[in-house]
mmCIF file of the C-alpha atoms, coordinates in Angstrom:
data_MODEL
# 
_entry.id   MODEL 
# 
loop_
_atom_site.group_PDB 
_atom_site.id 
_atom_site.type_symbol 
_atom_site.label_atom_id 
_atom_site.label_alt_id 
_atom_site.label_comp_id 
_atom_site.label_asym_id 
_atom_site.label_entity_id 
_atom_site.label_seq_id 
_atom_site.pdbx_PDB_ins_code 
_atom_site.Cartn_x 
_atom_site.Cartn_y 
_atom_site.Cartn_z 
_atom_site.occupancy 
_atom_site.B_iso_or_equiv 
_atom_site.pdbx_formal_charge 
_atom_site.auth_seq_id 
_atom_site.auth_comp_id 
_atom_site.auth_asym_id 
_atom_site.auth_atom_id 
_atom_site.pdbx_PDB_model_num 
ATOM 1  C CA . UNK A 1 1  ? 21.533  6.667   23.349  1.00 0.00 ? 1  UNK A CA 1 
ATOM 2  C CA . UNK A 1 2  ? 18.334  5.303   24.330  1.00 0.00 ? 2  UNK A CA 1 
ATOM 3  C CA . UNK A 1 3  ? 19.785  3.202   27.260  1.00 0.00 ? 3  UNK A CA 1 
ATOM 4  C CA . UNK A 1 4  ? 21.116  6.133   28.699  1.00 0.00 ? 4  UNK A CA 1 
ATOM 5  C CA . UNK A 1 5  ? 17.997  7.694   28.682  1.00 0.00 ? 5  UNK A CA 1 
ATOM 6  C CA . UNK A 1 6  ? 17.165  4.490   30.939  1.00 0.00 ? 6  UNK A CA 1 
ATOM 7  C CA . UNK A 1 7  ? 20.006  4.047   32.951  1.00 0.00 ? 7  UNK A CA 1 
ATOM 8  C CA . UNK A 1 8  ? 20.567  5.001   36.659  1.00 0.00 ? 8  UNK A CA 1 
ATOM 9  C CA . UNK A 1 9  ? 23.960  7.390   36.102  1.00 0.00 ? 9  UNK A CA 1 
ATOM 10 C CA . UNK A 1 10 ? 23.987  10.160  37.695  1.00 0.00 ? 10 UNK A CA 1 
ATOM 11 C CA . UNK A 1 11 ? 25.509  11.637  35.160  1.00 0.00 ? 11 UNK A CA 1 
ATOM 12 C CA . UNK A 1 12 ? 23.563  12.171  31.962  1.00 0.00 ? 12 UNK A CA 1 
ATOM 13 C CA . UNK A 1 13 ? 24.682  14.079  29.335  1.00 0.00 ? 13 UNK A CA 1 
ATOM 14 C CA . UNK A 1 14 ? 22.564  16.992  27.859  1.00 0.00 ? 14 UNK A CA 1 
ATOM 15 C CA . UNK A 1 15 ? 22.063  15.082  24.960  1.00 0.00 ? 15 UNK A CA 1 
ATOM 16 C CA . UNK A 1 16 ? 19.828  12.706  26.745  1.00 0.00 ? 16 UNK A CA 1 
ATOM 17 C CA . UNK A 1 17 ? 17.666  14.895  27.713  1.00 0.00 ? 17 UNK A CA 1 
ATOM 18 C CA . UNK A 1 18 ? 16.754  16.170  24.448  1.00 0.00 ? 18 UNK A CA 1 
ATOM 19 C CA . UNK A 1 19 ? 16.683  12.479  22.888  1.00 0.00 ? 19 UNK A CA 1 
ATOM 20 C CA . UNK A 1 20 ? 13.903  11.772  25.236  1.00 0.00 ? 20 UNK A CA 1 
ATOM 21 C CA . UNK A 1 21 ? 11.898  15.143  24.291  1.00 0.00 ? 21 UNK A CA 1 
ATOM 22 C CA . UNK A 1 22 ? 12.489  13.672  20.301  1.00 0.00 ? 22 UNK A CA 1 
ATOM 23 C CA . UNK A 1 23 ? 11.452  10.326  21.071  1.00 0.00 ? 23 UNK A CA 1 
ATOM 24 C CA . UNK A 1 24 ? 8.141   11.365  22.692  1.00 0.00 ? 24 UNK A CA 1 
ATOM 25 C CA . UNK A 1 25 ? 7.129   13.837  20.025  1.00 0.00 ? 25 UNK A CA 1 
ATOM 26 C CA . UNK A 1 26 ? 8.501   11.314  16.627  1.00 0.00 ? 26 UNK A CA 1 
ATOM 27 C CA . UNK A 1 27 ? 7.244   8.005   18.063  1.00 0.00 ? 27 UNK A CA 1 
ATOM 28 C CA . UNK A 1 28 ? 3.358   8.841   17.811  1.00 0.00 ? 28 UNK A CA 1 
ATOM 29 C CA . UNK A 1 29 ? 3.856   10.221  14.943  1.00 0.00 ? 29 UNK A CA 1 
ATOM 30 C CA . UNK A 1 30 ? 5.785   6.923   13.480  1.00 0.00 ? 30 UNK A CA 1 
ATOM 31 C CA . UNK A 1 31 ? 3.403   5.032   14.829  1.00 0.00 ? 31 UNK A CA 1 
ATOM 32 C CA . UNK A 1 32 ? 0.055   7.413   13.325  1.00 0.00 ? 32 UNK A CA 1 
ATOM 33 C CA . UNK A 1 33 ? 2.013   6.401   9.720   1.00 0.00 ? 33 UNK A CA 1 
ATOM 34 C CA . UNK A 1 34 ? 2.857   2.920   10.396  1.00 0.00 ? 34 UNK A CA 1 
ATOM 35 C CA . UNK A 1 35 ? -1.124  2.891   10.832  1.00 0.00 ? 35 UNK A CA 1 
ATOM 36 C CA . UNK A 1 36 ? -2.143  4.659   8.184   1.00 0.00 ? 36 UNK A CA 1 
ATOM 37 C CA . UNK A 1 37 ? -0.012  2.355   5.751   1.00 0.00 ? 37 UNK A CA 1 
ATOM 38 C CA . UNK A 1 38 ? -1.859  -0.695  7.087   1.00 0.00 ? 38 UNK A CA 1 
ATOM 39 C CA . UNK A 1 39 ? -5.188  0.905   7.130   1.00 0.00 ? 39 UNK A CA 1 
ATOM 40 C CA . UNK A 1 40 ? -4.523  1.632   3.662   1.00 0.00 ? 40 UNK A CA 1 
ATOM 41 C CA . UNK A 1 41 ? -3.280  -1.313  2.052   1.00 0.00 ? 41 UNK A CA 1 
ATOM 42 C CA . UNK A 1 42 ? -6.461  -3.057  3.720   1.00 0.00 ? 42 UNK A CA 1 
ATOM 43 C CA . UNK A 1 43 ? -8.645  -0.639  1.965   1.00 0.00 ? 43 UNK A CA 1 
ATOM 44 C CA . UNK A 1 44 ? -6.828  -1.609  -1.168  1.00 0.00 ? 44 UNK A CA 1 
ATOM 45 C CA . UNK A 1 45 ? -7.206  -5.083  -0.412  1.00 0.00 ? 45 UNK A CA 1 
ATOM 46 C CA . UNK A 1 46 ? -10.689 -5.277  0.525   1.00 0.00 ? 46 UNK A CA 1 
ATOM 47 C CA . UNK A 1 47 ? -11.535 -3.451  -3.000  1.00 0.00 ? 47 UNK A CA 1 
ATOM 48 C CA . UNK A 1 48 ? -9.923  -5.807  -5.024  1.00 0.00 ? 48 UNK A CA 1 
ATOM 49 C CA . UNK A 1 49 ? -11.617 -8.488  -3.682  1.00 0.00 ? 49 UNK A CA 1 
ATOM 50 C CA . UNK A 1 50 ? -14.627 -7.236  -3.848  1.00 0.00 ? 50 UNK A CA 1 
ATOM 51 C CA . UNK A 1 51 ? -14.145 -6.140  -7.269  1.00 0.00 ? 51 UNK A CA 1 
ATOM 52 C CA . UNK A 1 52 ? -13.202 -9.926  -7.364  1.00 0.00 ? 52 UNK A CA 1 
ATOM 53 C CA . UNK A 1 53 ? -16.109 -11.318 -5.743  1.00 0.00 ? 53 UNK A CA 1 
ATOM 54 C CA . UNK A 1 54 ? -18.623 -8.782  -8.314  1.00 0.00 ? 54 UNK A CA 1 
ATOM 55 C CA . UNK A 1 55 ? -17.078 -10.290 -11.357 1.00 0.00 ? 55 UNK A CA 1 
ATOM 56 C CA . UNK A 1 56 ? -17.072 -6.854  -13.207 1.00 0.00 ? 56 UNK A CA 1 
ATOM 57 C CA . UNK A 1 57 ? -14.485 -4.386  -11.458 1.00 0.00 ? 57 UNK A CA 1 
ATOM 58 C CA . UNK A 1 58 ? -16.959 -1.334  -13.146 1.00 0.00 ? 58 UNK A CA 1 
ATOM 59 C CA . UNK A 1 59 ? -19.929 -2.044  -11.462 1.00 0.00 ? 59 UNK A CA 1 
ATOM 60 C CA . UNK A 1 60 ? -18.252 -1.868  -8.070  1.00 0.00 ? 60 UNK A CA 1 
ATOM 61 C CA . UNK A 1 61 ? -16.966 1.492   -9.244  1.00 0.00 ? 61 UNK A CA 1 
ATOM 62 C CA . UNK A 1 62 ? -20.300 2.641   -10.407 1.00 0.00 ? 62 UNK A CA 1 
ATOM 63 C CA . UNK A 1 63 ? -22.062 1.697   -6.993  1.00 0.00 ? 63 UNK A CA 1 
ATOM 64 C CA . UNK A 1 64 ? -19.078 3.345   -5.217  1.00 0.00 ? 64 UNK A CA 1 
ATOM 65 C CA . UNK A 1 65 ? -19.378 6.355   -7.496  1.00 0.00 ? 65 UNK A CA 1 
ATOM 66 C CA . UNK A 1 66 ? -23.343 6.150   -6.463  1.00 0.00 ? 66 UNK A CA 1 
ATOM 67 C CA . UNK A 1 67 ? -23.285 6.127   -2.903  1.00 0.00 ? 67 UNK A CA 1 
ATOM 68 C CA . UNK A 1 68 ? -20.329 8.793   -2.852  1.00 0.00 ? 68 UNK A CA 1 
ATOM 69 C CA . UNK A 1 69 ? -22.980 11.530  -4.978  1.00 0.00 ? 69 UNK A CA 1 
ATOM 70 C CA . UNK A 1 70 ? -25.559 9.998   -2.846  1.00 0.00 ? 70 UNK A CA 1 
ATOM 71 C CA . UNK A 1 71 ? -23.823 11.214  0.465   1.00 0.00 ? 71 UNK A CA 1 
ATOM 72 C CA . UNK A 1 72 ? -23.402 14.536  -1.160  1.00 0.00 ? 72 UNK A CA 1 
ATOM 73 C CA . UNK A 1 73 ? -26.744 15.020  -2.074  1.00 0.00 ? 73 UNK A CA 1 
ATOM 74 C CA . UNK A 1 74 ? -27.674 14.637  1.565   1.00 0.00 ? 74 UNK A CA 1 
ATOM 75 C CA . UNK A 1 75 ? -27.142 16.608  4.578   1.00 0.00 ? 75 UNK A CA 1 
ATOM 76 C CA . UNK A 1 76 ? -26.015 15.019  7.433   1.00 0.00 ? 76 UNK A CA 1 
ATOM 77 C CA . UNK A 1 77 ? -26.669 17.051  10.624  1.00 0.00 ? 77 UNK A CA 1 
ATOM 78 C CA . UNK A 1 78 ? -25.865 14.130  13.080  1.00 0.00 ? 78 UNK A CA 1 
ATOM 79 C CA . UNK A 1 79 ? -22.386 13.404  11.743  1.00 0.00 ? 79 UNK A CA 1 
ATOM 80 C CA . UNK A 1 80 ? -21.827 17.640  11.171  1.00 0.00 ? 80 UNK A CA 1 
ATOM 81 C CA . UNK A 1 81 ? -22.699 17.602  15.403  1.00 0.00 ? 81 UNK A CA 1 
ATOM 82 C CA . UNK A 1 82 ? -20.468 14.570  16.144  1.00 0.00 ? 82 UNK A CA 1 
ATOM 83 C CA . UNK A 1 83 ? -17.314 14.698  13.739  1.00 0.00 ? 83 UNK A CA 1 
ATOM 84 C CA . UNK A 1 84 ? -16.033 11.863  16.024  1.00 0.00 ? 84 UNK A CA 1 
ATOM 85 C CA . UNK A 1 85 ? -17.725 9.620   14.629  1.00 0.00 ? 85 UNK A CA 1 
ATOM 86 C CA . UNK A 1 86 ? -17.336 10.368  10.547  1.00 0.00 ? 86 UNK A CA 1 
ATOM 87 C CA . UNK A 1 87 ? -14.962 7.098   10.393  1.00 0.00 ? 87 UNK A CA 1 
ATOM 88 C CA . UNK A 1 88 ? -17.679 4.593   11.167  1.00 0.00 ? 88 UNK A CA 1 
ATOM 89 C CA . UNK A 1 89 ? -19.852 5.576   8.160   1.00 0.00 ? 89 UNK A CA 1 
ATOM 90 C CA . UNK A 1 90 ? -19.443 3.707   4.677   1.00 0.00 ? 90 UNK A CA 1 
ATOM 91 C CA . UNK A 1 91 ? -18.395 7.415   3.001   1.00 0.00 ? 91 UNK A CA 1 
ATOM 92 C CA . UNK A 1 92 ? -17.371 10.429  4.940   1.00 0.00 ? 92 UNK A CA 1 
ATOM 93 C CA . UNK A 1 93 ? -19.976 11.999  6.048   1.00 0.00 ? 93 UNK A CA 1 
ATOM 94 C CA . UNK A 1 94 ? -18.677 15.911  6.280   1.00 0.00 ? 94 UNK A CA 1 
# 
């Protein structure tokens, strides 16, 4: 199917036409998963080592739990303007 979608024929079935309309609407949305999985095994990754690295998994938690309510606490009119940019801060900003 997807080398006729390729292929010089000049006859293409029907079918083709509508595996091409799939592809281009499932494979960025395969791809936005595939992503998310590796973005969030990292983030698991990263907090077990650090966790690692502390010595005592609970204070990590406890300064994570700290700058979370600390976020809160605060309003953040530059990130509210610019939602863009909410995934370079440590905590999400909105």
């Amino acid at each position: 199917m997807f080398s006729s979608m390729f292929s010089s024929n000049d006859r293409q079935s029907p079918l083709s036409g509508i595996a091409a309309i799939l592809m281009a609407v499932l494979a960025p949305i395969a791809a936005s998963l595939v992503q998310m999985a590796i973005s969030r095994s990292r983030e698991y990754e990263a907090d077990r080592r650090g966790a690692a690295i502390c010595g005592n998994p609970m204070w990590l938690a406890s300064a994570l739990h700290k700058i979370e309510h600390g976020a809160q606490a605060l309003p953040n009119y530059e990130a509210e303007r610019n939602p863009a940019t909410a995934h370079m801060f440590i905590i999400n900003p909105l």
